[in-house]
Every structure is written in structure tokens, then in C-alpha cells.
N, C-alpha and C positions, 0 to 999 in steps of 0.2 A: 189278336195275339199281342202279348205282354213286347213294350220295348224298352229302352235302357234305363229309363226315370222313374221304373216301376218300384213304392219302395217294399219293403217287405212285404206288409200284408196282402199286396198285390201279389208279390210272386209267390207269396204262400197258393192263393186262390186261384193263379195262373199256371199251378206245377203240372197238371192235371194237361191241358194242352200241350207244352210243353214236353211232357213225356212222350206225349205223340210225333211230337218230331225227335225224340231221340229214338222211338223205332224204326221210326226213315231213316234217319241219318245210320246208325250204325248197323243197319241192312247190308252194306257196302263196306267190304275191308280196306282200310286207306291203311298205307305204309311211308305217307308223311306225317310229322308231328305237327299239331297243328292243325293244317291245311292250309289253304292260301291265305282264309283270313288273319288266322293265331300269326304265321309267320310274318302278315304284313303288319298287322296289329304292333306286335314286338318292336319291326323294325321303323313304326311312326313313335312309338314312345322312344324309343333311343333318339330320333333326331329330333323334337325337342328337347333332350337332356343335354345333346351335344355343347359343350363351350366352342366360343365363335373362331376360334383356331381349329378345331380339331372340322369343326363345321366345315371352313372355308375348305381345307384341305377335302374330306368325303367329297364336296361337290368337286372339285377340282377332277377329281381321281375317276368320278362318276361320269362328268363331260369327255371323256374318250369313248364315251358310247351313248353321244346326244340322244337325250329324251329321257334317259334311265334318271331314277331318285333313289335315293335307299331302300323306299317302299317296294316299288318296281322290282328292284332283286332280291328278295328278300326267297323267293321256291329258286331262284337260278341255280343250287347247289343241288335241288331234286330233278331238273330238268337237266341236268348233265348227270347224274347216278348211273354208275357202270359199275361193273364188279370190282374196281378199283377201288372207290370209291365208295361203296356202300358202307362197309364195314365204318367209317368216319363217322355216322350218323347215329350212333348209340355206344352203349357198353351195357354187357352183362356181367352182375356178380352171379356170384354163388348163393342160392337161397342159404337166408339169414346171413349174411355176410355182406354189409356197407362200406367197407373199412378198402378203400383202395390201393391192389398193389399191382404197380404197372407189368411184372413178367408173365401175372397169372391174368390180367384183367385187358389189358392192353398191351399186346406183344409186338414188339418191333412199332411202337407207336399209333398200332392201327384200330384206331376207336374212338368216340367223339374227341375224348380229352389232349388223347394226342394230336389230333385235327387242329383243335382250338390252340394247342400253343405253338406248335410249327406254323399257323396262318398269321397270329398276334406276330409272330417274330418277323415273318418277310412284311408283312404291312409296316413296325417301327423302322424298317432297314432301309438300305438304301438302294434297295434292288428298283428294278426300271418300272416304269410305274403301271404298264399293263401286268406286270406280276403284281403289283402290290396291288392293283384294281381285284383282281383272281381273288387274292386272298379277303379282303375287305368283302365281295362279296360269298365268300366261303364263313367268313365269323359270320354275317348277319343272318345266317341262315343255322349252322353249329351252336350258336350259342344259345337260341332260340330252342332248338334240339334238346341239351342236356336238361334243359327247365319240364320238357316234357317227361313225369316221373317213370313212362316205363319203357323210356331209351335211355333210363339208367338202372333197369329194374333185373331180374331174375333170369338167370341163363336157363333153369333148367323147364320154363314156360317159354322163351324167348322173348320178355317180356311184357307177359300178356298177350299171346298174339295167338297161344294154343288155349286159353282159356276163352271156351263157346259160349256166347248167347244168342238166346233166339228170342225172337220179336215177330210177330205176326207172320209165323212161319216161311221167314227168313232167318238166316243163321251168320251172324260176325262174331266179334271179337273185345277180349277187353281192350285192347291196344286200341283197337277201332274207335272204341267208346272215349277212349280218352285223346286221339287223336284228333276227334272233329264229333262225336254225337253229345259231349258235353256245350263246347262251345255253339254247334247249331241249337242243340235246345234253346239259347237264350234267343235267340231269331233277330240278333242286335244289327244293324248295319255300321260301315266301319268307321263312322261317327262317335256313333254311341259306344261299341267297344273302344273307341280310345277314350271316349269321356269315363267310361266305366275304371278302366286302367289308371288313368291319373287319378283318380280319385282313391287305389286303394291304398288303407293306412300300412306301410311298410316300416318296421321299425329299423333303426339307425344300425343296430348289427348285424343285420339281413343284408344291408346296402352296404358292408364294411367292405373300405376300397383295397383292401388286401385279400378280396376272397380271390379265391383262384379256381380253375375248371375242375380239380380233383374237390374244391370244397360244392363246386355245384352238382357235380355228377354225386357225391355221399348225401347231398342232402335229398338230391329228387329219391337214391334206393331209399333212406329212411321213411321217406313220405307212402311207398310202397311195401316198408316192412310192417305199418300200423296198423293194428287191429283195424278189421272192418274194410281195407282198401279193397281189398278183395270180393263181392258181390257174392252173397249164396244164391248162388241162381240168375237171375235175370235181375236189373237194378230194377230195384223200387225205388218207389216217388221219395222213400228217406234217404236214401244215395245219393240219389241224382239234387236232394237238395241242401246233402252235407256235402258233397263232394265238387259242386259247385264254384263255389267260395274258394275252396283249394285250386281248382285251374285258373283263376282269375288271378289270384296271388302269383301263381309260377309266372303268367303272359307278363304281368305288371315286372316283376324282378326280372325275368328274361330281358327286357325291355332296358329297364335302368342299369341293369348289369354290363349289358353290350355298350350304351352310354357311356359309361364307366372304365371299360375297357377300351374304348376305340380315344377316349380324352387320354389315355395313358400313353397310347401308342402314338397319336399325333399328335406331341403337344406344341 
């Protein structure tokens, strides 16, 4: 099986295997984005972005619970998930409808975006530092979240989570697919997806340090209102190797995004 140094023509000729473990994988409806790896993934590229202040500070914050890294807590926000809480983990628009507006989209705060900026604000505060621990790891997990395009995707699918597929007479989901049957197809270990992630070219306006949680959450619905996101039927091997490329960007920008915001809040 194909791993992370494979270059193109390889994984042209490897898609073929590859597909096969995306019938495994999205056999099984996952209701984290990600899964353990995407989220750990994200949360190792963000701590080498980190500048040496904001660094020192995250371990600081992170040694009130000896042994923990940022990597480490990176599911701790799915491992506590209550009905509370859930609702923090996405937002749905309105099909055809990108364009965020908090009364209709997120009411009384309760949706990713509102998560992500009540967590930013007690982490820059000066609240006591098991709170500001809470929240730090509530972003590394949130913000990792909104990058997955359909936890920001369509209310009236719940984003992607009623659209079926089946696979070797087993029955999941698009959410599923994009949750964890994209990222298992590549069979990378979490080496190689973070060599894979630093490496992708992100341009300078993608990474622009004024983006904010409402510009992440419009751009993952956009990426789900594009022709073609949607699968006629069960993905094919052309999906799965257009659609590829696009998860690996969101993991990569989740990543340097959280970077980005956690230098802000601790400077």
C-alpha cells in the first residue's frame, strides 16, 4: 500500500487499493471530524507554527495535566461531548446559502463559531489558568472542526450525514466519508501526514492573519456548494482523487490557522 512519498503517478496507479480501504473506512458512521488522526495531525502542525512565546505559554498551561501535548488533546473536546456541547461542533446554513448570519445560523452562540470565539477570548484573558487550559483545549479541537467542510455544510442534509452510501453492502454516509474514509484511504501514519501537510503550497490569502471563524466556517459551506462535491452515487476513483487534495488543504490551513490564532491570543 501506497505511503506519504508516493508522487503522483504512483497514486494515480495506487487509487485502485486505496478505494478499498475507503469501503472500510466509511462502512462505519464517525460523528468526529477528522478522527483521531486529522485532529491530531492539525494540532502537530499548529505547534510547530507556534512562536516561542505563545509556545512557552501552551506548555505552561498544558503541564497542569503532566504528560498532555497539544497533540494529546487535540479528540478531548469529542471525549467530553454532551448535549451541551454538541451543538459547538458545527453549523448549518441553509442550502445555497454561505453567507453567515448569527440569529439564523447560530443562535444564542451555539455553533462552532460561536465556540471558537468565546474559547479565543477566555484563553487571551485573564481568567485562572485551569479555565484558560479548558478553553485552549476546546480551540485545538473547534478549530480543526470548522475546516471540516460539512461541519459547516447544509442544514437541510445535516451536513451530509443523510446522504447514504454504500460500499460492499454496508451503508455510511457523506459526513463519514469526509470525516475519516478520505483521510484513511491515504494509509499515511502520522509522520507522513504531517510531512504531507507542511508541505502543502498555501497561498498568503488563505493564511491572512485577519481571517476569523465566520470567514472559516463560509469558506468550508463554499467548498461544499461546488459542483461535483456531492457524489452521484457511491464515490468513484475520480472523487476520491479530486477530492483528496481538497482534505489535505483544509488539515494543512486548520493547522496553521490554530497557529495563527493561539500567537494572537498569547502573545
Amino acid at each position: 500500500m501506497s505511503c506519504l512519498n508516493c508522487r503522483a503517478g504512483a497514486f494515480a496507479r495506487s487509487l485502485a487499493p486505496w478505494l478499498l480501504v475507503v469501503l472500510w473506512a466509511v462502512s462505519t458512521s464517525f460523528a468526529r471530524a477528522w478522527g483521531v488522526q486529522g485532529h491530531q495531525a492539525v494540532a502537530a502542525v499548529a505547534w510547530q507554527d507556534l512562536k516561542p512565546a505563545a509556545r512557552q505559554e501552551v506548555a505552561r498551561l498544558l503541564a497542569l495535566e503532566p504528560g498532555q501535548t497539544l497533540v494529546s488533546v487535540a479528540t478531548w473536546a469529542d471525549e467530553q461531548r454532551g448535549p451541551a456541547t454538541a451543538p459547538w461542533h458545527y453549523l448549518n446554513f441553509p442550502r445555497g446559502q454561505c453567507q453567515f448570519d448569527a440569529a439564523r445560523d447560530c443562535p444564542e452562540g451555539q455553533c462552532v463559531v460561536g465556540a471558537i470565539e468565546r474559547q479565543r477570548t477566555i484563553l487571551a484573558s485573564k481568567a485562572t489558568d485551569d479555565e484558560r487550559l479548558r478553553a485552549l483545549k476546546y480551540l485545538v479541537h473547534f478549530v480543526a472542526d470548522i475546516h471540516q467542510p460539512l461541519h459547516a455544510g447544509y442544514q437541510d442534509d445535516r451536513g451530509g450525514n443523510t446522504i447514504q452510501l454504500r460500499f460492499l453492502m454496508r451503508g455510511s454516509n457523506l459526513h463519514a466519508l469526509w470525516d475519516t474514509g478520505l483521510l484513511q484511504q491515504l494509509a499515511l501514519d502520522d509522520a507522513a501526514l504531517l510531512a504531507a501537510l507542511q508541505g502543502q503550497p498555501l497561498s498568503p490569502v488563505l493564511l491572512g492573519s485577519t481571517t476569523t471563524a465566520i470567514d472559516m466556517a463560509e469558506e468550508s459551506c463554499r467548498i461544499v456548494a461546488q459542483p461535483g462535491f456531492y457524489p452521484q452515487g457511491d464515490p468513484s476513483p475520480a472523487y476520491v482523487l479530486r477530492m483528496t487534495p481538497v482534505l489535505l488543504q483544509r488539515l494543512a490551513l486548520a493547522g496553521q490557522r490554530l497557529a495563527a490564532l493561539l500567537n494572537q491570543a498569547l502573545p
